[in-house]
C-alpha positions as CSV (number, residue, x, y, z in Angstrom):
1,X,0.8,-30.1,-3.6
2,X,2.6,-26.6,-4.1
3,X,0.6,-24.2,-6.9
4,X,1.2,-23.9,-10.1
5,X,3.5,-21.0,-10.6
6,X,1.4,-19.6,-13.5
7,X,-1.7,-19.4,-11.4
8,X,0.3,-17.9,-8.6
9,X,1.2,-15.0,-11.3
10,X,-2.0,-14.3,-13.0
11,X,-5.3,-16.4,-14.1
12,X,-5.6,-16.2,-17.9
13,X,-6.8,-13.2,-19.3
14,X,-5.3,-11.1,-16.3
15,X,-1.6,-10.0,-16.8
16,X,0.3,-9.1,-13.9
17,X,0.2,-5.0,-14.0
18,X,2.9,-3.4,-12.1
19,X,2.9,1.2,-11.7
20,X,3.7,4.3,-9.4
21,X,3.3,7.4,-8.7
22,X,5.3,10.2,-7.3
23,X,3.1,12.7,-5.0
24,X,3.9,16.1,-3.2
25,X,3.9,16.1,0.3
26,X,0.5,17.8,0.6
27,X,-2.7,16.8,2.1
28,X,-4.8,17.0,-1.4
29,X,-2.6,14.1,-2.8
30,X,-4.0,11.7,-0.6
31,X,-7.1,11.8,-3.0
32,X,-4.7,11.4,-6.4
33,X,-2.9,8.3,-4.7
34,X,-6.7,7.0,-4.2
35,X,-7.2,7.4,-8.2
36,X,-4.0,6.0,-8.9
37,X,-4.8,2.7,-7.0
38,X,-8.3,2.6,-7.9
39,X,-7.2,2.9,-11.1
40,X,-4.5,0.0,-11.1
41,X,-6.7,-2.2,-10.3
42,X,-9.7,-2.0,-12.4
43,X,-10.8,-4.8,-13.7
44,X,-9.4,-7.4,-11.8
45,X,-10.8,-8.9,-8.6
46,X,-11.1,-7.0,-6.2
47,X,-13.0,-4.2,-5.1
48,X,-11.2,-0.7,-6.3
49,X,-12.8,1.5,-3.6
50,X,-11.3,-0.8,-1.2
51,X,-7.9,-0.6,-2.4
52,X,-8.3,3.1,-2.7
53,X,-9.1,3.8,0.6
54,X,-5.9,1.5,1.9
55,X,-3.8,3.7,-0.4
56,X,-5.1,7.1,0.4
57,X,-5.0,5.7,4.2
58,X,-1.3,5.1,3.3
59,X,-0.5,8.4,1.6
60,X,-2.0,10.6,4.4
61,X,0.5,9.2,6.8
62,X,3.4,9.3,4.8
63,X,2.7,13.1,3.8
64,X,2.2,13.9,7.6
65,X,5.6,11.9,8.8
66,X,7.0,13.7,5.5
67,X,6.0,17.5,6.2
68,X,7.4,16.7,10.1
69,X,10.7,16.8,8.5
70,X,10.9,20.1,6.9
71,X,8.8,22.1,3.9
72,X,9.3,20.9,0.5
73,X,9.4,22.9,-2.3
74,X,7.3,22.5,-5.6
75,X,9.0,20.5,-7.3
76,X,10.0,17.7,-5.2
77,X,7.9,14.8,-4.9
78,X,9.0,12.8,-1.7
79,X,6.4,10.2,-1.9
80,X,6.1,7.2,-3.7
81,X,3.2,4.5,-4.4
82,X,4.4,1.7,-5.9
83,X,1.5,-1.0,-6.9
84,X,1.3,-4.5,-8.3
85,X,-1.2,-6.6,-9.4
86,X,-1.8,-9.8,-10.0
87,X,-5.1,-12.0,-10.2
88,X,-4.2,-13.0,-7.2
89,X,-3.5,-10.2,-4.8
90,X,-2.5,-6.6,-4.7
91,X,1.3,-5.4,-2.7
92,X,0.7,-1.7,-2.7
93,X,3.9,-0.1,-1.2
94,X,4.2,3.4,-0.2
95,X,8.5,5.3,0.5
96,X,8.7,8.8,2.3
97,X,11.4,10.2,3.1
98,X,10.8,9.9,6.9
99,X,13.3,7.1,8.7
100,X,11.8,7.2,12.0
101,X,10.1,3.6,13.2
102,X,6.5,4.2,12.7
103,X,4.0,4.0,15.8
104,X,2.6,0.9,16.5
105,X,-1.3,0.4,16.5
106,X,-3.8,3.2,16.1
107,X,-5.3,4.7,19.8
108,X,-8.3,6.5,20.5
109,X,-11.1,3.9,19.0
110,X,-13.2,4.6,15.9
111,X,-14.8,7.7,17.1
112,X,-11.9,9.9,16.8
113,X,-11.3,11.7,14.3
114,X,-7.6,11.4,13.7
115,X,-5.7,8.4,14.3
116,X,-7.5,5.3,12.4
117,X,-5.5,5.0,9.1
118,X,-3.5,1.4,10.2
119,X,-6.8,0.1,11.8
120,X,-9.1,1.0,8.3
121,X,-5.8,-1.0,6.1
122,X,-5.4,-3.9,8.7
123,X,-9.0,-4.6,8.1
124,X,-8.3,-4.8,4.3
125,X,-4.8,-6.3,4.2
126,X,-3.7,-9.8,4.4
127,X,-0.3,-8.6,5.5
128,X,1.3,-5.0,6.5
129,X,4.8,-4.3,7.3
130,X,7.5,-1.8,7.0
131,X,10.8,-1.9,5.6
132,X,13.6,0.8,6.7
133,X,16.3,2.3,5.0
134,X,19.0,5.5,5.6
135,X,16.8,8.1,4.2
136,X,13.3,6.5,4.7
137,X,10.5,3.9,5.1
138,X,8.9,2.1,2.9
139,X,5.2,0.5,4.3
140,X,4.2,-2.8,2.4
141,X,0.8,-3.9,1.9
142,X,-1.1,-7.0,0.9
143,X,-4.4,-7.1,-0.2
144,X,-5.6,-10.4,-1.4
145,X,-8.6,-11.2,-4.0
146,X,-11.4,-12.6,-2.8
147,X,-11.6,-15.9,-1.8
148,X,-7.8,-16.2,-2.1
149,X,-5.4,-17.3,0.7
150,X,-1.7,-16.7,-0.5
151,X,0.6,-19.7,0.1
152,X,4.0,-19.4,2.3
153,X,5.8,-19.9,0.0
154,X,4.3,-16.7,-2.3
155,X,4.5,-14.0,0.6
156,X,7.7,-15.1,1.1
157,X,7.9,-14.3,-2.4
158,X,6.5,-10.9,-2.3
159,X,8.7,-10.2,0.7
160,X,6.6,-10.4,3.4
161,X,8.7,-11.2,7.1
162,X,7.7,-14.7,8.2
């Protein structure tokens, strides 16, 4: 039996919420992209520190790929977290400007200190993937509430590769 389509969207009293934010390429707006997220998701279910940390996880890399290329001046924000909500899950999605394939897993184990951001989101996400374009990458992120277990049929939906 497939779901209803309004469940999938949001359980009453929980409207779908969609936002973003444009960041600097600097290492202190890591912890504004953690706000942001926390933020976005108050108040439905899921936990807000978690989703923070995925984000700021998120962020960190893309301002490290993104101050690889070249300096950036004021003015310029490079970055961008995109999040939506539902009752249902959370697709968090952050763009640099950095078109390079990312690396694949994290190496060093959990002592290191650098290194550990895509292990610390794969243990939160459902799904991560990233999508590529002429002047940059954009890294996708499920997070699903608890207790949920999206269908095919609504990752598919979200965009998710099968």
């Amino acid at each position: 039996m497939a779901p209803d389509p309004a469940a999938i969207a949001a359980p009453p009293g929980l409207p779908p919420s969609s936002s973003w934010l444009a960041l600097r390429a600097r290492p202190e707006y890591a912890g504004e992209a953690r706000r942001f997220a926390s933020t976005a998701v108050f108040g439905y279910p899921r936990d807000p520190y978690e989703i923070g940390l995925i984000t700021s996880e998120l962020v960190t890399n893309a301002i490290v790929a993104t101050a690889a290329l070249r300096s950036w001046p004021d003015d310029v924000h490079p970055i961008r977290v995109t999040i939506k909500v539902t009752g249902r899950c959370v697709h968090l999605a952050v763009t640099d400007p950095d078109h390079r394939p990312m690396l694949g897993c994290d190496q060093g184990g959990q002592l290191v200190e650098h290194g550990r951001g895509l292990t610390i989101v794969d243990q939160g996400a459902a799904a991560r993937w990233v999508t590529y374009a002429e002047h940059g990458k954009t890294v996708h992120v499920i997070i699903v509430a608890p207790e949920v277990t999206l269908t095919a049929d609504e990752v598919a939906q979200i965009g998710a590769p099968t």
